[in-house]
SETILUM-204290 format. One record per residue (C-alpha): x, y, z; residue in three letters. Coordinates in pm, whole numbers, plus 50000, padded with zeros to 5 digits. Layout:
REM SETILUM-204290
XYZALA...
***
This chain:
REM SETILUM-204290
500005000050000UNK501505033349922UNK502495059250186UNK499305081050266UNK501525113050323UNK501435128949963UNK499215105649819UNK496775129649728UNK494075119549948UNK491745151350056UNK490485156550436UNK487095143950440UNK483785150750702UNK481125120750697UNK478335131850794UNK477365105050941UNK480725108451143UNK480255149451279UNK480035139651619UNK483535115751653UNK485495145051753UNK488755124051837UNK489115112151492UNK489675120951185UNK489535106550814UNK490705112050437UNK489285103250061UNK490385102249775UNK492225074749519UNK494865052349624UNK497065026749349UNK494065035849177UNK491475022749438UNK488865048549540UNK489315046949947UNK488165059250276UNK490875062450545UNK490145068650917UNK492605082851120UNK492595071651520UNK494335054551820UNK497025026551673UNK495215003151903UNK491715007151759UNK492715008851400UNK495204980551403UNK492184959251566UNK489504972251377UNK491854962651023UNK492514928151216UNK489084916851248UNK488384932150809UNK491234910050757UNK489594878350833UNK486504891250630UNK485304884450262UNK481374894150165UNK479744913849933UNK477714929350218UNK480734940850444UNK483054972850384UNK486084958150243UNK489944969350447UNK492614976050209UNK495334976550513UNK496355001850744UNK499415019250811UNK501105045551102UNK501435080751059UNK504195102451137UNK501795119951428UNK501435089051620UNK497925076551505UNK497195050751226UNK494735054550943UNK492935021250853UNK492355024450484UNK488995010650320UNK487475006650004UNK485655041849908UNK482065028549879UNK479085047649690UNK476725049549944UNK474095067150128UNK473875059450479UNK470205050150634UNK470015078850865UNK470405096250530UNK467975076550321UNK465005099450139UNK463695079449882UNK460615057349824UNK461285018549799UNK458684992149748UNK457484963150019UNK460014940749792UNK462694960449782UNK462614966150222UNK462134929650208UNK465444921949970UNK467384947150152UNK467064930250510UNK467234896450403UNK470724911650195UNK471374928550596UNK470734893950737UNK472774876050547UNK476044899450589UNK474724890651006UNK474754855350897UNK478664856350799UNK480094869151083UNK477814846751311UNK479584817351095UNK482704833951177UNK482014837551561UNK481464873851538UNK479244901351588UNK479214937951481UNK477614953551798UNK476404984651667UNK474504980451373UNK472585012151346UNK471385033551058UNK475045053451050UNK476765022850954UNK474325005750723UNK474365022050337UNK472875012150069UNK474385014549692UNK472325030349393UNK471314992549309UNK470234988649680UNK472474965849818UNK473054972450170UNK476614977950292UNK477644970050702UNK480874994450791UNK482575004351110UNK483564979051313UNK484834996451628UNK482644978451853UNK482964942551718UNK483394914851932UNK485214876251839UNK484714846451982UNK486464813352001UNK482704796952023UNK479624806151760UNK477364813352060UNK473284822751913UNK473334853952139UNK475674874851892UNK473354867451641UNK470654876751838UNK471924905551904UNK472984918351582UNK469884910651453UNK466964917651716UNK469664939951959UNK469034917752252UNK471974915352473UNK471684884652642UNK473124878153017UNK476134866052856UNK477384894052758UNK477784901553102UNK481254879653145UNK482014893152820UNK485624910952796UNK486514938752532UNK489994934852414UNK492514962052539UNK492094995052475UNK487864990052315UNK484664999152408UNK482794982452652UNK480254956952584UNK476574967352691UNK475754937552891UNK473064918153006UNK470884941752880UNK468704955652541UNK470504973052355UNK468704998452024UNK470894989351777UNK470274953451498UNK469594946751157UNK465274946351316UNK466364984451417UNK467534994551086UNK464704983250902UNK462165004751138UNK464295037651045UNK464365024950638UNK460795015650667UNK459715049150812UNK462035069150558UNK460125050650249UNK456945056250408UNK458155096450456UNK459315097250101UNK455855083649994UNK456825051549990UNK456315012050146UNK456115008550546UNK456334974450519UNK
***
């Protein structure tokens, strides 16, 4: 991966991202590669690229590496992806198309269940969805691994239950903590309510 210094990538605002004050992140086109770096603690962005790494689906942000910076933070680079962000989301879509797009959502929660983890925060900030719909999971700050595929990360990905498990539950060094034994907002189930009442405010489906 080329050096980010001089690279020609431009500062960059999210605005999904306005209120992550301690952060900060670049666009622009790397080795030819349309990207999205975000610049943060070492820790965090060496753990966040880890856990990409070990990731391959059509429905998760793909890493392209990461690297150090000469200010003492990191910038994990990803691939630059077309997308408007749920919270953002103004346009009318059909019962099918709410349908196609959680069932696309579930299937990305599927993966990682396969792969013993979970996201953790799947809220309408890091879901997009492409011109042709297909929904895209990013930011993995708060995901968890496990050396057992255990049915409450999928349960709470998908419904956001928090089971008691989570409880004994340990964040690697340096990470958020878990929410516990406890409800939590966020899951594909929550998404969907915030897309469905976006259609249905655009003059669209509710259901």
């Amino acid at each position: 991966m080329a050096a980010l210094n001089g690279g020609g990538l431009q500062p960059f605002l999210p605005p999904t991202r306005t209120r992550n004050t301690d952060r900060s992140y670049l666009s622009g086109t790397l080795n030819g590669m349309p990207v999205f770096a975000k610049i943060w603690d070492p820790l965090r962005i060496e753990r966040e690229h880890d856990f990409l790494a070990a990731l391959d689906h059509p429905g998760i942000v793909h890493c392209h590496g990461w690297q150090p910076l000469a200010d003492g933070r990191a910038a994990l680079i990803l691939h630059q992806s077309a997308g408007i962000a749920v919270e953002n989301w103004n346009t009318p879509l059909t019962g099918a198309q709410l349908r196609l797009i959680e069932l696309k959502l579930t299937s990305a929660v599927e993966y990682l269940y396969d792969k013993f983890c979970f996201h953790a925060d799947i809220n309408e900030s890091n879901v997009l969805l492409t011109a042709d719909l297909e929904p895209l999971l990013i930011d993995f700050e708060f995901a968890g691994h496990f050396s057992v595929r255990a049915d409450f990360m999928h349960s709470a990905d998908y419904s956001g239950e928090f089971g008691p498990d989570f409880a004994s539950l340990q964040p690697a060094p340096g990470m958020h903590e878990f929410p516990g034994g406890r409800p939590y907002p966020y899951g594909v189930q929550y998404v969907l309510r915030k897309l469905r009442a976006a259609s249905a405010a655009a003059g669209g489906a509710q259901c």
